[in-house]
SEPADREN-94164 format. One line per 2 residues: number of its first residue (from 1); for each residue x, y, z of C-alpha. Coordinates in Angstrom, 3 decimals. Layout:
NUM	X/Y/Z | ...;
***
This chain:
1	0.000/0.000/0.000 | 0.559/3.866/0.162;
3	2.634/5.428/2.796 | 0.098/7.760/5.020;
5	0.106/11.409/3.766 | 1.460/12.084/7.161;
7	4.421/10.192/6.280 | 5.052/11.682/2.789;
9	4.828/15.349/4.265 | 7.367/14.464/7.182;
11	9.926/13.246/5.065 | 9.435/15.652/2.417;
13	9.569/18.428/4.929 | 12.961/17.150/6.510;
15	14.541/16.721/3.342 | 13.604/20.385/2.454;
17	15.070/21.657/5.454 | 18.238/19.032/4.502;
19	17.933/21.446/1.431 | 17.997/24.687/3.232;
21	20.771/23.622/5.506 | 22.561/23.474/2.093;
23	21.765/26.756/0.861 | 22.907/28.274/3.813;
25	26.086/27.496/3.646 | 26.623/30.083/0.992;
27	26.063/32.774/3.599 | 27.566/31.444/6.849;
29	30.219/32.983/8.967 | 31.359/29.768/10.213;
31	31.096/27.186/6.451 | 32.901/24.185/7.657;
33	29.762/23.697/10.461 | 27.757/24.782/8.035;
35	28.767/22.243/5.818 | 28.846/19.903/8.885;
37	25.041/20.333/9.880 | 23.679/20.075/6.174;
39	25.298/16.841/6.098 | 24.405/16.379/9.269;
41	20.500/16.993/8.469 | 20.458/15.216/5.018;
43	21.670/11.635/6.611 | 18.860/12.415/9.152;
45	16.591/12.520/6.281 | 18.350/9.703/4.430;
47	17.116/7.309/7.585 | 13.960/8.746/8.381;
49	12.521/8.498/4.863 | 12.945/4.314/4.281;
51	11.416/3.649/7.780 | 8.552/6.147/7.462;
53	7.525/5.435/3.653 | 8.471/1.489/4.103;
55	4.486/0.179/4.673 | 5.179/-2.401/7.166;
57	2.867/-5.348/8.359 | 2.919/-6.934/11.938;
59	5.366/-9.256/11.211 | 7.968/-7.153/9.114;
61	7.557/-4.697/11.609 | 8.812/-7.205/14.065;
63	11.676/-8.305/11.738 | 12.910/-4.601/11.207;
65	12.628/-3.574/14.839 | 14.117/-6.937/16.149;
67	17.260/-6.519/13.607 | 17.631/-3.964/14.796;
69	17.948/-4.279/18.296 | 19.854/-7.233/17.694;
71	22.508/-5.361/15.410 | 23.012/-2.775/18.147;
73	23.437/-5.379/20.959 | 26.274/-6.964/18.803;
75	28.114/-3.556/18.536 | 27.636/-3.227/21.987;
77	29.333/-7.380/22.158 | 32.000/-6.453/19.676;
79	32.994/-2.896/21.767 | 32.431/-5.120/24.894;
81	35.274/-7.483/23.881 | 37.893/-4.519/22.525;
83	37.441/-3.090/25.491 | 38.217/-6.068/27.684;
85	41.258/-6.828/25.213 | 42.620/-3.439/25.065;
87	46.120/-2.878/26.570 | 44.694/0.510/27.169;
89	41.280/0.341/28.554 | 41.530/4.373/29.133;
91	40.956/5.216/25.593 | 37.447/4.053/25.799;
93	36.381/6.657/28.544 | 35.296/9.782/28.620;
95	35.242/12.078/32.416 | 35.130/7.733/33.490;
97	32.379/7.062/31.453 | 32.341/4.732/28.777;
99	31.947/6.908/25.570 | 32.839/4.371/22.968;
101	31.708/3.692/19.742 | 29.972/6.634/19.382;
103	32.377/8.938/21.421 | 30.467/11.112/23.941;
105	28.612/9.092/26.512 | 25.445/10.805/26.074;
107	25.510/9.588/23.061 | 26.879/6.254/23.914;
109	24.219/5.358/26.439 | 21.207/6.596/23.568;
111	22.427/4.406/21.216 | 22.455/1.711/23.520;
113	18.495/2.079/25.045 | 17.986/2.444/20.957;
115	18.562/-0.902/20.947 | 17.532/-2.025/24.300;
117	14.099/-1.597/23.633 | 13.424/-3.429/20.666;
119	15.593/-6.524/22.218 | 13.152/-6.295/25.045;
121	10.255/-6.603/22.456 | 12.108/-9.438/21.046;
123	12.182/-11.372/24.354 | 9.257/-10.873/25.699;
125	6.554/-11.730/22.553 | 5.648/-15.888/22.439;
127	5.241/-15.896/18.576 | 8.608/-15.124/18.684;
129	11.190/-18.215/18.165 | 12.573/-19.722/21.173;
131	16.425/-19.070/20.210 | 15.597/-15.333/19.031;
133	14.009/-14.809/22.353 | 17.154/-15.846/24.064;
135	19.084/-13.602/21.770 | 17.007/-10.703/22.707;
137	17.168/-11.066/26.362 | 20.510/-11.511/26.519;
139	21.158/-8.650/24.428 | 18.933/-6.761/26.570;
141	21.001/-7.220/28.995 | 24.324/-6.686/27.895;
143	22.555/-3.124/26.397 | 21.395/-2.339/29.834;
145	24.678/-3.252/31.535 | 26.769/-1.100/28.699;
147	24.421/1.673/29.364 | 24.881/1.742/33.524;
149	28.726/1.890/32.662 | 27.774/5.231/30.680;
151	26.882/6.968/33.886 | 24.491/9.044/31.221;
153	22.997/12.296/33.338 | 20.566/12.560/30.846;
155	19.186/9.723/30.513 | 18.641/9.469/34.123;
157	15.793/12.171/33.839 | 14.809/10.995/30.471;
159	14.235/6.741/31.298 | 11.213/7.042/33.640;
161	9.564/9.267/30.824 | 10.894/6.679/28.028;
163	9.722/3.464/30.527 | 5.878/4.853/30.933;
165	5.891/5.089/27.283 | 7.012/2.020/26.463;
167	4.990/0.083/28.815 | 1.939/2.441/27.865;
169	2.286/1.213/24.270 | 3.893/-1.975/24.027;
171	1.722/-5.092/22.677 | 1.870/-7.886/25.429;
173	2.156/-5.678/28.464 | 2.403/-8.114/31.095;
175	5.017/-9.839/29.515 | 7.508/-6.954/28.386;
177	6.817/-5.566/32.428 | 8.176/-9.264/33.191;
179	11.029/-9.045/30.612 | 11.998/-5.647/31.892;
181	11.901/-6.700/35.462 | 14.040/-9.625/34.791;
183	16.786/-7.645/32.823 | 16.753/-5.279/35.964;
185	17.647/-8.284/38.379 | 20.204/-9.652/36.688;
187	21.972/-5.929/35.965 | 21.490/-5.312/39.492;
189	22.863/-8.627/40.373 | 26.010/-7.292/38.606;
191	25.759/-3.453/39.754 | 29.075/-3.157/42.028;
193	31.555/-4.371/39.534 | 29.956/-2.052/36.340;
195	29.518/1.142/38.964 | 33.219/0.084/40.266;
197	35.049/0.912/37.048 | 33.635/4.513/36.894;
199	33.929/4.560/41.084 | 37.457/3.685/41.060;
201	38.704/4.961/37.689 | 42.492/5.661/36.879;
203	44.299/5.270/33.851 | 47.260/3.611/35.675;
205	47.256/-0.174/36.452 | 44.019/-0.896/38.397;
207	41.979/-0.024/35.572 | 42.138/-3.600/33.297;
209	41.417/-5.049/36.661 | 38.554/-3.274/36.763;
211	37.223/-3.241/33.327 | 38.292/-7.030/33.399;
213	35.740/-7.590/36.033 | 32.713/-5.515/34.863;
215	32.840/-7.125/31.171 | 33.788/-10.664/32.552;
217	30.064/-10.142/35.096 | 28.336/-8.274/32.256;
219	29.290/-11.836/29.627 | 28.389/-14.016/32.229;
221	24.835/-12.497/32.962 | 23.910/-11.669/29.094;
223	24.861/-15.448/28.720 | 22.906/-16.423/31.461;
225	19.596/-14.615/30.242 | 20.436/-16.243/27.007;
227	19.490/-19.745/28.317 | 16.778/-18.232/30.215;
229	15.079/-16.570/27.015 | 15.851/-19.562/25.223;
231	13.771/-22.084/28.141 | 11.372/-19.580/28.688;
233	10.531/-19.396/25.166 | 10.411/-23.367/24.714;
235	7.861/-23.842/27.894 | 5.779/-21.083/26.730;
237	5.383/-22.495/23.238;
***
């Protein structure tokens, strides 16, 4: 079918001002962030357009979101694992906060809950297969745990605001409230040694230590809620 007229009007409307933030470059003081913000604008538009024009049904939804959150969580795996093997653990921190890939831990930590949330869709829906439900707990989890190391002030304000929305809207209510009280357990269960690294950060020797502990918890627990996706799934088939 036809993407809503609401749709085509968004993205045409974004990719004029894409085209404005163009033209203005001939008349900036500063070009080069000029330049830098019309670029900036026009990838903005560049993602917006496929996922608002794309007519999705239930179960591509699903398939997009769940990708989705499932590509994130293995960025999060794969930075996870350089981090742990990194002779110097320091570069990945910003002010103590884990600011990598993105950079800036604000940043970080969004990126992260972009993906948490569609992993806890993933995990908590029964028409869902077993293994993928696994997948998206655990990745929950490892998304949540990534995100605590962040130490994000703004997403501290912004979560419970994000949290009633989700749980507002979300299909399967019960079950996501289960999911996400689940994922907080087991990231609680593993608070002290994520909190420690920021807590007790230096860039001289103790910090591997440190690091080595919070991703060694953080791989044991997203493995853990791996299984317990995975056997939760199964008996609820």
């Amino acid at each position: 079918g036809k993407p809503p007229r609401a749709a085509l009007a968004a993205a045409g409307l974004l990719f004029a001002y894409a085209a404005w933030s163009h033209l203005s470059i001939a008349w900036a003081d500063d070009q080069g962030a000029a330049v830098e913000g019309a670029g900036r604008a026009l990838l903005y538009a560049l993602l917006f357009a496929p996922f608002a024009l794309w007519p999705l049904d239930g179960r591509s939804a699903y398939v997009v979101v769940g990708a989705l959150g499932l590509g994130i969580a293995a960025i999060g795996l794969v930075e996870l694992i350089k981090l742990d093997a990194s002779s110097e653990p320091a570069r990945f921190f910003a002010d103590k906060r884990l600011s990598e890939p993105v950079g800036y831990h604000n940043g970080n930590v969004a990126l992260w809950f972009l993906g948490f949330w569609p992993c806890v869709v993933l995990a908590a829906r029964r028409e869902v297969p077993p293994p993928l439900r696994g997948l998206g707990l655990a990745g929950a989890g490892l998304l949540l745990g990534l995100a605590l190391m962040g130490q994000s002030r703004g997403w501290f304000f912004s979560l419970p605001v994000v949290l009633a929305f989700f749980v507002a809207v979300v299909p399967g209510r019960a079950r996501a409230i289960v999911t996400l009280l689940a994922l907080a357990a087991a990231v609680l269960a593993i608070a002290d040694p994520l909190l420690e690294v920021h807590d007790s950060f230096s860039a001289g020797p103790e910090l591997p230590g440190l690091v080595d502990r919070a991703a060694g918890a953080l791989m044991l627990v997203s493995a853990v809620l791996a299984v317990l996706g995975l056997a939760v799934g199964l008996i609820d088939r």
